[in-house]
Z-matrix of the N, CA and C atoms (Angstrom, degrees):
N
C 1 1.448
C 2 1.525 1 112.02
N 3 1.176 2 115.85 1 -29.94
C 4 1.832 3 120.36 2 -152.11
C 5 1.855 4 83.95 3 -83.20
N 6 1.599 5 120.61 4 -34.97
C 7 1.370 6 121.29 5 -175.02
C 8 1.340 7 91.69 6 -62.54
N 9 1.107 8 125.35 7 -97.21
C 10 1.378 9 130.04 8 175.78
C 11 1.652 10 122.25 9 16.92
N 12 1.258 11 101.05 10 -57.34
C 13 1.629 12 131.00 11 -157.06
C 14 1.631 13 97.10 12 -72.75
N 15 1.270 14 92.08 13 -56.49
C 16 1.812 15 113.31 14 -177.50
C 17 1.333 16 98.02 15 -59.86
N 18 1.493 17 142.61 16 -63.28
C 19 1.306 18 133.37 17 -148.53
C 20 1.571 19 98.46 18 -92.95
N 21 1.359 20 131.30 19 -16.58
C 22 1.388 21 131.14 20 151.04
C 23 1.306 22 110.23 21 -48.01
N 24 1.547 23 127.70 22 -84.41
C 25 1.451 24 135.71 23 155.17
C 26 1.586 25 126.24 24 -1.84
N 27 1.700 26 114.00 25 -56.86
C 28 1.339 27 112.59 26 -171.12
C 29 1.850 28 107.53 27 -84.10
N 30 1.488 29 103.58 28 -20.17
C 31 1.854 30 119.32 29 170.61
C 32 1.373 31 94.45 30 -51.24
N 33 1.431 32 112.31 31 -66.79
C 34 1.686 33 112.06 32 -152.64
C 35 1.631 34 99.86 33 -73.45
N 36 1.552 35 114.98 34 -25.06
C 37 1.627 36 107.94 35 165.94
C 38 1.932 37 117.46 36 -42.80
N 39 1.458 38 94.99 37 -78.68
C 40 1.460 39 108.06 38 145.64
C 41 1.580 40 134.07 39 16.90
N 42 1.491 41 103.32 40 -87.14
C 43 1.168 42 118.06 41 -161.22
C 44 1.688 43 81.56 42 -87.46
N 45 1.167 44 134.47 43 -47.46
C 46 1.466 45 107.39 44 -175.05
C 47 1.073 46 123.62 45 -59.71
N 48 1.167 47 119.41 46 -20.14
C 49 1.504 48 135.33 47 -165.74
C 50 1.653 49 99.39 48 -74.89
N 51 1.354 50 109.80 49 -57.58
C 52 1.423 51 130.13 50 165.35
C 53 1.889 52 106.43 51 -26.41
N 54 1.576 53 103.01 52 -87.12
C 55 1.764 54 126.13 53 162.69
C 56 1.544 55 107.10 54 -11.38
N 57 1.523 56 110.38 55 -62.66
C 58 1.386 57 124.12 56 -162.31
C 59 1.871 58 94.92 57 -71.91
N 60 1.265 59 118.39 58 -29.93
C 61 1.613 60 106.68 59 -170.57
C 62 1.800 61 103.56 60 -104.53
N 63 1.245 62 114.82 61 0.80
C 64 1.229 63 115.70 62 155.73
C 65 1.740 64 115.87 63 -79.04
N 66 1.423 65 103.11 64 -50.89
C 67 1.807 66 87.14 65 177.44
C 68 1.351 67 113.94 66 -73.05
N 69 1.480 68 112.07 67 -8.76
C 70 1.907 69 98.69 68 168.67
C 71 1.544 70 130.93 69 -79.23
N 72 1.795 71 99.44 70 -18.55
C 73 1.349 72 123.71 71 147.54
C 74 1.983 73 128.13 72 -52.37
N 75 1.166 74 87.31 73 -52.68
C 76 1.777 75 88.78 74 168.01
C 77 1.275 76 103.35 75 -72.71
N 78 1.267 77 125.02 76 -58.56
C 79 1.068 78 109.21 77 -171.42
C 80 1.954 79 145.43 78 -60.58
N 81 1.234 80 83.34 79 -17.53
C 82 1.574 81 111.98 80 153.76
C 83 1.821 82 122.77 81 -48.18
N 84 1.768 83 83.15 82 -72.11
C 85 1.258 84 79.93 83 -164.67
C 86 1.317 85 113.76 84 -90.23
N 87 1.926 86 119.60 85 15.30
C 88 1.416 87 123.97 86 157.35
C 89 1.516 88 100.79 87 -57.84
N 90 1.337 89 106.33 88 -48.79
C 91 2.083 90 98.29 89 -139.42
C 92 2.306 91 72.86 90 -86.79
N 93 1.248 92 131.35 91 7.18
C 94 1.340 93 112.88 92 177.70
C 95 1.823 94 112.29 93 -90.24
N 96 1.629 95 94.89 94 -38.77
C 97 1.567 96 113.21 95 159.97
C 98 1.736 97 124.05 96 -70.14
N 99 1.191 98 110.53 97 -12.63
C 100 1.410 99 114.65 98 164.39
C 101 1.586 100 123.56 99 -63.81
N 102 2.075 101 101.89 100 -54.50
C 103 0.714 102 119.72 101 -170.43
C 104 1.608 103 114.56 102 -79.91
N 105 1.404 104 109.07 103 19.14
C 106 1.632 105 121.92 104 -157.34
C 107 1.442 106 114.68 105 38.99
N 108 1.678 107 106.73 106 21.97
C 109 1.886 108 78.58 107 171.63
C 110 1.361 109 102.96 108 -126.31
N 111 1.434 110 113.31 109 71.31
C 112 1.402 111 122.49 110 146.54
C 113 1.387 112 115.78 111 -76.42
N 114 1.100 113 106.00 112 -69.83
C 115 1.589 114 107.61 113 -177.70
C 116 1.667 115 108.37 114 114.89
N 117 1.574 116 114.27 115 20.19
C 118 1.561 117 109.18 116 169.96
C 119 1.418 118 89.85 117 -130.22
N 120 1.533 119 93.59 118 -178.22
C 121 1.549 120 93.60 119 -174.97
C 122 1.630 121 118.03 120 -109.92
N 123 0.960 122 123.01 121 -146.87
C 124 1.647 123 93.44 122 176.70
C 125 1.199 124 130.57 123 -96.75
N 126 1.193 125 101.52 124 -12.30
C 127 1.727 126 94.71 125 -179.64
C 128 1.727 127 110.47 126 -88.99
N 129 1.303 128 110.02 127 -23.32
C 130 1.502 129 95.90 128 149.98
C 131 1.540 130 127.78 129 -74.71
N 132 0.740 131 95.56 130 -24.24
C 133 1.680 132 97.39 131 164.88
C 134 1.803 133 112.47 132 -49.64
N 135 1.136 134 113.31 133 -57.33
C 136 1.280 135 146.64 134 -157.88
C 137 1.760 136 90.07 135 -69.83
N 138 1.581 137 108.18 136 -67.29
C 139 1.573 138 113.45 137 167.85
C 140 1.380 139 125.32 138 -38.44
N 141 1.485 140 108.55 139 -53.34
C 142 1.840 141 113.58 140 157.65
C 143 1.144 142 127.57 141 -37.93
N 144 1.538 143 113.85 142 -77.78
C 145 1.226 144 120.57 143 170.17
C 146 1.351 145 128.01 144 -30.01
N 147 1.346 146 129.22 145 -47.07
C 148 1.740 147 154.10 146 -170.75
C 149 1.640 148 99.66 147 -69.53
N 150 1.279 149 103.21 148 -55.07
C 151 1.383 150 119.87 149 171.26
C 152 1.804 151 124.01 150 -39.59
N 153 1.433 152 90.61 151 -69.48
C 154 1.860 153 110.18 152 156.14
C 155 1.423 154 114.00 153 -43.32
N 156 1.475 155 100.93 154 -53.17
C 157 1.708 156 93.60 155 -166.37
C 158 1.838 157 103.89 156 -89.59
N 159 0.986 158 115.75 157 17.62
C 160 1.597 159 129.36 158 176.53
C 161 1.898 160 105.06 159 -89.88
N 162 1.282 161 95.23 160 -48.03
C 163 1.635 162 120.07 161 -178.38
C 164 1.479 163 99.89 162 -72.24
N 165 1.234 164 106.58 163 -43.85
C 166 1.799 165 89.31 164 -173.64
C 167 1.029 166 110.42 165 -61.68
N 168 1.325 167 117.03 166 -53.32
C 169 1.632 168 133.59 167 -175.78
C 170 1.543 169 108.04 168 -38.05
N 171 1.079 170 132.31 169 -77.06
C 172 1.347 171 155.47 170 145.25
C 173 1.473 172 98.91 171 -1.71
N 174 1.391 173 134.26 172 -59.90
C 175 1.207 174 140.32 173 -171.39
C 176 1.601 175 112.42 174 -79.93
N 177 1.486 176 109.03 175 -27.16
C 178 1.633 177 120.14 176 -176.36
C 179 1.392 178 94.06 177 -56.76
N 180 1.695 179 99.38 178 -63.64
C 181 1.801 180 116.98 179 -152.78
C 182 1.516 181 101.69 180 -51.80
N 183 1.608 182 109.36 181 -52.46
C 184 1.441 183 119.76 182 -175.13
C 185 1.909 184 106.67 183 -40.46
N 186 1.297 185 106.38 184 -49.73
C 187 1.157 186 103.75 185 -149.26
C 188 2.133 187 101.28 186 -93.10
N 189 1.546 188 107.55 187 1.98
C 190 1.163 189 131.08 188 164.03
C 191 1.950 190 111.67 189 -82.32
N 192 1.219 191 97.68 190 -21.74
C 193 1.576 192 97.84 191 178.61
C 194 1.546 193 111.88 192 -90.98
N 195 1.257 194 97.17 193 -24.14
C 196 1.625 195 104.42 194 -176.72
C 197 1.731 196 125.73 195 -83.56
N 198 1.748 197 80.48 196 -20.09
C 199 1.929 198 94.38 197 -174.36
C 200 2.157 199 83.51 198 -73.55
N 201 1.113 200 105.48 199 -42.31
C 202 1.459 201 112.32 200 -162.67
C 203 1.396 202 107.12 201 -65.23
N 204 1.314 203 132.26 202 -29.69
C 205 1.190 204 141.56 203 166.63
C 206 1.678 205 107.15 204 -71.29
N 207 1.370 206 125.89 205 -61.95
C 208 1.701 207 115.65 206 177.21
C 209 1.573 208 107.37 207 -36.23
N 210 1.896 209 112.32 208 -47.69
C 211 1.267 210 121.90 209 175.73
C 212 1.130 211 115.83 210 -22.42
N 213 1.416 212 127.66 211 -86.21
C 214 1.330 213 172.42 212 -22.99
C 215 1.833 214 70.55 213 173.79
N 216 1.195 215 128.52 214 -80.91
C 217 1.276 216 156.55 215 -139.89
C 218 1.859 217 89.23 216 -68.54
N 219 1.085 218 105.35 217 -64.12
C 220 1.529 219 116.28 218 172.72
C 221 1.588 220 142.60 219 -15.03
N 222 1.928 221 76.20 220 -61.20
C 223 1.489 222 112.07 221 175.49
C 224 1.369 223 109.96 222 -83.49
N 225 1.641 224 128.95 223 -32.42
C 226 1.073 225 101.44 224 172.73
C 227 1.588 226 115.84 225 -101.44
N 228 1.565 227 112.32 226 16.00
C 229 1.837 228 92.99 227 152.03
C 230 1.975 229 95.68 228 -95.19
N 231 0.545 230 115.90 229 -13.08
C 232 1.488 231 96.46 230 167.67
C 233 1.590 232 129.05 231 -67.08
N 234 1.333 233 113.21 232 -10.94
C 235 1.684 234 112.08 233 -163.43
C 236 1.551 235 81.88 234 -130.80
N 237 1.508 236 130.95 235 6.21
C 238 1.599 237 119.10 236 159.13
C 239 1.583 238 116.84 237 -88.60
């Protein structure tokens, strides 16, 4: 179980870690499209962005299934 627990644990490290370098990615190339020097136009801009925030999402839920699984994991070394 304690393996388990750990390689659950270092996943959800992971994927936040992931989360956290995706919004430094949007956030980049917001203040780069602000400053008009991205170099796309807007509706790719718009496509990017959607994209990013598609991935985060994806990465939230993931890492919402896993807190629920340590859960899950918790309770039953607690009631053994």
């Amino acid at each position: 179980m304690d393996e388990n627990k750990r390689r659950l644990w270092s996943s959800i490290a992971i994927r936040v870690f992931a989360l956290l370098y995706l919004l430094y990615i949007l956030y980049k190339l917001g203040t780069l499209h602000a400053a008009g020097a991205s170099g796309v136009s807007e509706l790719v801009f718009i496509l990017i962005c959607a994209i990013i925030a598609i991935a985060e999402l994806a990465i939230v839920y993931t890492v919402y299934r896993s807190a629920q699984r340590l859960k899950a994991e918790g309770a039953k070394d607690k009631g053994e």
